[in-house]
GUGUFI-605513 format. One record per residue (C-alpha): residue number from 1; residue in three letters; x, y, z. Coordinates in pm, 1 decimal, always signed. Layout:
<recs>
resi NUM	resn ALA	px X	py Y	pz Z $
...
</recs>
This chain:
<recs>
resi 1	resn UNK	px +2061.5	py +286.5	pz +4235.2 $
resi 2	resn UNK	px +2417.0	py +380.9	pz +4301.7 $
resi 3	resn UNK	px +2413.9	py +110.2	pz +4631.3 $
resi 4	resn UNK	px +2313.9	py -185.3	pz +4381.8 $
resi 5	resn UNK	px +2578.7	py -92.0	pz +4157.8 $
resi 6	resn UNK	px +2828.8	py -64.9	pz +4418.9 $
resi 7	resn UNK	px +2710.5	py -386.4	pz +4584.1 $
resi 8	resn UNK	px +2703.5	py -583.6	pz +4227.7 $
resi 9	resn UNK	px +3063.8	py -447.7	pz +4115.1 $
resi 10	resn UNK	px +3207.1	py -546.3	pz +4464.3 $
resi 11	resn UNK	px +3128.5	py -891.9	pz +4464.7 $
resi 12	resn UNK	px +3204.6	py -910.8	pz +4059.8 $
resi 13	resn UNK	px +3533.2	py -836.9	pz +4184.4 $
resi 14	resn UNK	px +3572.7	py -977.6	pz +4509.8 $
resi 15	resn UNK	px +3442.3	py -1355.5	pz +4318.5 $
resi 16	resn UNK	px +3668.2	py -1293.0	pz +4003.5 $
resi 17	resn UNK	px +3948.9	py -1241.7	pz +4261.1 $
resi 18	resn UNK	px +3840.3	py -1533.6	pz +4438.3 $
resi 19	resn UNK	px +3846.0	py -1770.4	pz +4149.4 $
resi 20	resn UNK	px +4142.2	py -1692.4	pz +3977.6 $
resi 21	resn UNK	px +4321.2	py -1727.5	pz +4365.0 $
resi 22	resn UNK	px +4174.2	py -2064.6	pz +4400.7 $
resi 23	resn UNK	px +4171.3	py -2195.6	pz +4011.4 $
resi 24	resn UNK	px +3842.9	py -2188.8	pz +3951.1 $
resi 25	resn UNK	px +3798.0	py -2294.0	pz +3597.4 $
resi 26	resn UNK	px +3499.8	py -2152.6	pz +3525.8 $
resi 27	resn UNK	px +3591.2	py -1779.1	pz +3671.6 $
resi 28	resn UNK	px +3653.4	py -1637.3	pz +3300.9 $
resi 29	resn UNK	px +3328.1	py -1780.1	pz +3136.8 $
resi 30	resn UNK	px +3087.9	py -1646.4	pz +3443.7 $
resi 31	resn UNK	px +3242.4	py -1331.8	pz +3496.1 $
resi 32	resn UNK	px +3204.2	py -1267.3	pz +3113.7 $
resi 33	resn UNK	px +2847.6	py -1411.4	pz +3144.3 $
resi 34	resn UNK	px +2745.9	py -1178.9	pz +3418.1 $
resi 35	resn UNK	px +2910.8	py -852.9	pz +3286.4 $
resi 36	resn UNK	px +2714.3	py -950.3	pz +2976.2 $
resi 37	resn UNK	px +2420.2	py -1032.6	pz +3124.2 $
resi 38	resn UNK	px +2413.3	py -628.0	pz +3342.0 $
resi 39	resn UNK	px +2489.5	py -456.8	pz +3013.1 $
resi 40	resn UNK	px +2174.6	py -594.9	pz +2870.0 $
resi 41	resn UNK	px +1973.4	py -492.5	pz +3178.8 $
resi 42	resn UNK	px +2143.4	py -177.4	pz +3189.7 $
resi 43	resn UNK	px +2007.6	py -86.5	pz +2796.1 $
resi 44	resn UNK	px +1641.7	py -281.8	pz +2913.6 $
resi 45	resn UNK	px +1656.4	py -20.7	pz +3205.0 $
resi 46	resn UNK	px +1646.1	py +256.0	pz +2999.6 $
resi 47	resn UNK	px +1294.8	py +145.7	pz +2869.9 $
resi 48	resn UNK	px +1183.0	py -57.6	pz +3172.9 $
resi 49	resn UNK	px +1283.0	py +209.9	pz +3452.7 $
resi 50	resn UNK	px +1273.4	py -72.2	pz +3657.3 $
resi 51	resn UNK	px +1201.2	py +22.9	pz +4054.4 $
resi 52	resn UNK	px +1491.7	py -36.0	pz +4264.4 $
resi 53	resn UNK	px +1390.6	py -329.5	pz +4409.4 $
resi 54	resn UNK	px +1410.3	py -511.8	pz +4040.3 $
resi 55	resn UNK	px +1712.5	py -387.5	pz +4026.4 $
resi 56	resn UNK	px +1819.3	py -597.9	pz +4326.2 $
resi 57	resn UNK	px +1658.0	py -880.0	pz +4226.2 $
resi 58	resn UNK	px +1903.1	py -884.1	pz +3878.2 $
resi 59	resn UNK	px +2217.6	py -792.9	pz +4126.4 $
resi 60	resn UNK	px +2108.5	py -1083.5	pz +4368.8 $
resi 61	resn UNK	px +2050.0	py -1306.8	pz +4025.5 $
resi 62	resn UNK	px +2362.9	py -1210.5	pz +3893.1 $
resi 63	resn UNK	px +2508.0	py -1299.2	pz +4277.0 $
resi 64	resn UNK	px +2410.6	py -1676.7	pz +4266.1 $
resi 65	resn UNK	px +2532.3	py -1725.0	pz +3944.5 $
resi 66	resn UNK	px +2878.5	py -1603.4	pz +3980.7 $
resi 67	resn UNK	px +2883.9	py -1799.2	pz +4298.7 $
resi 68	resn UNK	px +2767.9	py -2118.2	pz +4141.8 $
resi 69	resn UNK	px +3039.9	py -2096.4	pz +3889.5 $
resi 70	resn UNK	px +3301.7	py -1976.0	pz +4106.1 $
resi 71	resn UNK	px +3328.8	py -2116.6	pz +4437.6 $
resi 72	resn UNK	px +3449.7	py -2436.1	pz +4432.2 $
resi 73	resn UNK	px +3324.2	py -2711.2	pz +4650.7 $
resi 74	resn UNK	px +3520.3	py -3005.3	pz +4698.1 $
resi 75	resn UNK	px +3723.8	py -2910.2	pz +4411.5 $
resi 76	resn UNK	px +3397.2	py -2857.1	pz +4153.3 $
resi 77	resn UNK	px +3152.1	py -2569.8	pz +4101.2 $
resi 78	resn UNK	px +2894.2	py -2508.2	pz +4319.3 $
resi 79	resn UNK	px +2669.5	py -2565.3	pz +4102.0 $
resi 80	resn UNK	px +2685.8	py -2940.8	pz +4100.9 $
resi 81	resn UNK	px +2710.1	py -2919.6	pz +4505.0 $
resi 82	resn UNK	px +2415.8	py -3094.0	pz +4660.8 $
resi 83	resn UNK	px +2286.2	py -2847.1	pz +4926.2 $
resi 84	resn UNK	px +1897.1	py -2962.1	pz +4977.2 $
resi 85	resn UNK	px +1925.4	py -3332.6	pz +5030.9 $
resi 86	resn UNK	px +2012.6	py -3496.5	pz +4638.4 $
resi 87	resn UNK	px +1907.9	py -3150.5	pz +4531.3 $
resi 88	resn UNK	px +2223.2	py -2956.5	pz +4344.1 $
resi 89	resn UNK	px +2263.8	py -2583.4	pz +4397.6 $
resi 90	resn UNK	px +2180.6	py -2545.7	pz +4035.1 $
resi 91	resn UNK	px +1825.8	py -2627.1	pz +4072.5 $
resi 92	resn UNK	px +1774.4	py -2418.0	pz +4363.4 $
resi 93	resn UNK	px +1931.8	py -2139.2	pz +4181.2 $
resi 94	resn UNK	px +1706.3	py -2180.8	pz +3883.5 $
resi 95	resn UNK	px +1391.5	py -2156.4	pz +4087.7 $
resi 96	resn UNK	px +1506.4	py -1903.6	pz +4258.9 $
resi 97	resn UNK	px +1625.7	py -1667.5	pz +3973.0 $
resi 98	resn UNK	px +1335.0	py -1778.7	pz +3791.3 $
resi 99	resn UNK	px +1138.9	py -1611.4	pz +4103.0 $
resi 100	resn UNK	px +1359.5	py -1342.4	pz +4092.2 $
resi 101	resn UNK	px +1330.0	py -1267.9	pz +3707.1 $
resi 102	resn UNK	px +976.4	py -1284.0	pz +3795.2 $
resi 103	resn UNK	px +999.0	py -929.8	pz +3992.5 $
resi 104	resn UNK	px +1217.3	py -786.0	pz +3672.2 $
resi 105	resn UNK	px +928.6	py -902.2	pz +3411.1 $
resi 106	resn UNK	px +619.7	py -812.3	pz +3615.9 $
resi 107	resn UNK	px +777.4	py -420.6	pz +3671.8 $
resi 108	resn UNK	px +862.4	py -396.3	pz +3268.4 $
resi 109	resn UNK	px +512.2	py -576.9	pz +3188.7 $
resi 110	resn UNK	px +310.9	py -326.5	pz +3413.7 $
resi 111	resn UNK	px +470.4	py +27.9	pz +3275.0 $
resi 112	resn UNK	px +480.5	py -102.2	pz +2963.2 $
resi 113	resn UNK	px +68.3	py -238.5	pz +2940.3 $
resi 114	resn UNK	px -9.4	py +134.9	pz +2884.6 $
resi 115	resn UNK	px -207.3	py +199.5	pz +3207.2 $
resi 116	resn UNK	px -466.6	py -81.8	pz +3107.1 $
resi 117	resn UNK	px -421.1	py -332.5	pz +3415.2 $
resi 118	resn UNK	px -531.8	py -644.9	pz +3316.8 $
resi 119	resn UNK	px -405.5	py -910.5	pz +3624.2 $
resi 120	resn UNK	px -452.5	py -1199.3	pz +3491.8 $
resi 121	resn UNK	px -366.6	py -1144.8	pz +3201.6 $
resi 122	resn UNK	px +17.4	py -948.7	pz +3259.2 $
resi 123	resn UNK	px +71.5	py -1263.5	pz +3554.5 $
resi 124	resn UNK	px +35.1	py -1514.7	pz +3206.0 $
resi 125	resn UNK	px +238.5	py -1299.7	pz +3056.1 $
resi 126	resn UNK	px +538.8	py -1231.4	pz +3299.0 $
resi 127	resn UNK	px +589.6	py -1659.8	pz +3347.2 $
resi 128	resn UNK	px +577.7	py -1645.8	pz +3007.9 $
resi 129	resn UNK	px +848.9	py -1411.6	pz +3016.6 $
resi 130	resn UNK	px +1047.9	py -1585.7	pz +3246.0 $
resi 131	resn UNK	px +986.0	py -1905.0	pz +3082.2 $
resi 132	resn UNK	px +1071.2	py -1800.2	pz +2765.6 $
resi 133	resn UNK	px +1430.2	py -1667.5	pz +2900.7 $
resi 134	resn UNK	px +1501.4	py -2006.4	pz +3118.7 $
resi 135	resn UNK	px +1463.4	py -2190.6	pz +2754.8 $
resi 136	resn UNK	px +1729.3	py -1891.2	pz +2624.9 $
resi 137	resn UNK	px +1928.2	py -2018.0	pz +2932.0 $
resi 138	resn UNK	px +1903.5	py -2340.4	pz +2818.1 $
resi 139	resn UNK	px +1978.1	py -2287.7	pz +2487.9 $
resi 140	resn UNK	px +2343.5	py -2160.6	pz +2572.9 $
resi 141	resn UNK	px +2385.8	py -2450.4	pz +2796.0 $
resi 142	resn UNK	px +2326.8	py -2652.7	pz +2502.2 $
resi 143	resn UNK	px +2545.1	py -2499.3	pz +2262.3 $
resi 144	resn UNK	px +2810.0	py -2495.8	pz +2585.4 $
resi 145	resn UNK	px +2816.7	py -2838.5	pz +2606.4 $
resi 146	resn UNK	px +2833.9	py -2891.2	pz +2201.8 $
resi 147	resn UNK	px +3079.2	py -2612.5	pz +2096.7 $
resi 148	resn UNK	px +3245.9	py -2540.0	pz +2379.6 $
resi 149	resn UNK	px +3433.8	py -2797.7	pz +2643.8 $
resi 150	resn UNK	px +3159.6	py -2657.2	pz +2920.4 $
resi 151	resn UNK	px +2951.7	py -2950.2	pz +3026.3 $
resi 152	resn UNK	px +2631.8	py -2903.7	pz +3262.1 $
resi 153	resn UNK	px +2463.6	py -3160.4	pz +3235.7 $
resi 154	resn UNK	px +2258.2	py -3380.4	pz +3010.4 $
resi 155	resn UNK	px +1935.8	py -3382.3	pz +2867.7 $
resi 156	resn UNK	px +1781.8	py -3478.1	pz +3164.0 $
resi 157	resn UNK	px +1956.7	py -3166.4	pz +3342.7 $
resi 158	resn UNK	px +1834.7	py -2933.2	pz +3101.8 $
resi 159	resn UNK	px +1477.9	py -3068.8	pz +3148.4 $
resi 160	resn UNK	px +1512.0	py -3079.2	pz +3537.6 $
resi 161	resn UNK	px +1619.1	py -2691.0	pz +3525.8 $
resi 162	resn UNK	px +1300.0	py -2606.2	pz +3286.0 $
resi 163	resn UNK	px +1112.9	py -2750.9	pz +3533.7 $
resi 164	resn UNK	px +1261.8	py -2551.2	pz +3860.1 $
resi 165	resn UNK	px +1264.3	py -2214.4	pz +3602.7 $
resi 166	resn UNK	px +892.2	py -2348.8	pz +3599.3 $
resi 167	resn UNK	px +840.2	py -2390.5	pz +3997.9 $
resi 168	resn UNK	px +1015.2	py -2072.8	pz +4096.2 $
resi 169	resn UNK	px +823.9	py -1877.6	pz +3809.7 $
resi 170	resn UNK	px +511.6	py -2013.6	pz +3978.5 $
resi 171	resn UNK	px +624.2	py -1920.9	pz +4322.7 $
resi 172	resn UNK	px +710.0	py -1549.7	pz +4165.9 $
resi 173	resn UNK	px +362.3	py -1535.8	pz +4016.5 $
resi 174	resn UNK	px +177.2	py -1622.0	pz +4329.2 $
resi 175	resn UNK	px +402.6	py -1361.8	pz +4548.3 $
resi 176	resn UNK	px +312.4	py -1094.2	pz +4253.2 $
resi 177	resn UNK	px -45.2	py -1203.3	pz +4270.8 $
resi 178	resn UNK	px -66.1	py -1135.1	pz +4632.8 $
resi 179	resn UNK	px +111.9	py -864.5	pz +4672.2 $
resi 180	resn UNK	px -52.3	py -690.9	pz +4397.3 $
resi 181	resn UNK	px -414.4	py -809.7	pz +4546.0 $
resi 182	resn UNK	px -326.8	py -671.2	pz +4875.9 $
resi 183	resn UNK	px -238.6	py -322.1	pz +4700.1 $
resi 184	resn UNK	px -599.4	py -345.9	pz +4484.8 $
resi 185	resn UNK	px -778.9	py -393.9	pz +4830.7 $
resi 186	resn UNK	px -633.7	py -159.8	pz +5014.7 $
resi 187	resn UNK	px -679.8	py +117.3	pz +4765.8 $
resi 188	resn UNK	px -1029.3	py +34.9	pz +4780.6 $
resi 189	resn UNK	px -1080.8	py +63.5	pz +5119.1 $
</recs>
């Protein structure tokens, strides 16, 4: 555990650095948003126990979103970068995390089912999960762009990211589902 927390206070710093060197203006809202965002896994892990490779997969979340909102691409945030033909960093990053947070809420659904293994079942649940949390995600983006002077997008973005959240979760469900299918067989064997 000690290398992920090394690895996710390094580039915390090392991106914080970075955007207050080049003017980022976003440096001060997603470096509070990540530290936020690892003290609530932090008090999760002491009921999840998450394995370490959940663990990485909330540094490596954490990672793409202080990058999005640091690093500064032709003078804006990453985030609104196109990197995938007219696709914008922000949707990749939503699947992606989305299949990331997939990991996190499959390893907290399984030790905390009890023992009873139901696979179906705890795969509905975990996109659930992660669904549920990309409409949290959403939510603040909303009240962002209403309170605060933080605009990402319109409604139209916030429907676009529910629907990568929903692509990546899918993606995450079918790597659980196999992965978890190949462990079944193989203990049967």
């Amino acid at each position: 555990m000690r290398s992920v927390i090394i690895f996710t206070v390094s580039y915390t710093v090392v991106l914080w650095a970075h955007g207050l060197w080049v003017g980022s203006p976003l440096t001060g809202l997603y470096l509070g948003i990540n530290i936020g965002l690892f003290a609530l896994f932090a008090v999760l892990n002491i009921w999840a126990r998450w394995p370490i490779h959940a663990l990485w997969a909330v540094s490596l979340v954490g990672l793409g979103n202080m990058l999005g909102g640091v690093v500064l691409v032709d003078g804006v945030p990453l985030y609104t970068a196109e990197v995938l033909g007219p696709i914008r960093y922000d949707k990749v990053f939503h699947a992606v995390a989305a299949a990331a947070m997939v990991v996190i809420a499959w390893e907290a659904m399984k030790r905390w089912s009890g023992g009873i293994h139901h696979l179906g079942g705890q795969l509905l649940l975990t996109w659930l999960v992660v669904m549920g949390g990309g409409a949290v995600v959403e939510i603040a983006e909303l009240i962002g762009s209403t309170v605060g002077n933080v605009s990402v997008g319109d409604y139209g973005n916030n429907a676009l990211d529910l629907v990568a959240n929903a692509t990546g979760a899918a993606v995450g469900i079918a790597i659980v589902w196999w992965f978890e299918r190949r462990i079944t067989t193989s203990d049967v064997q």
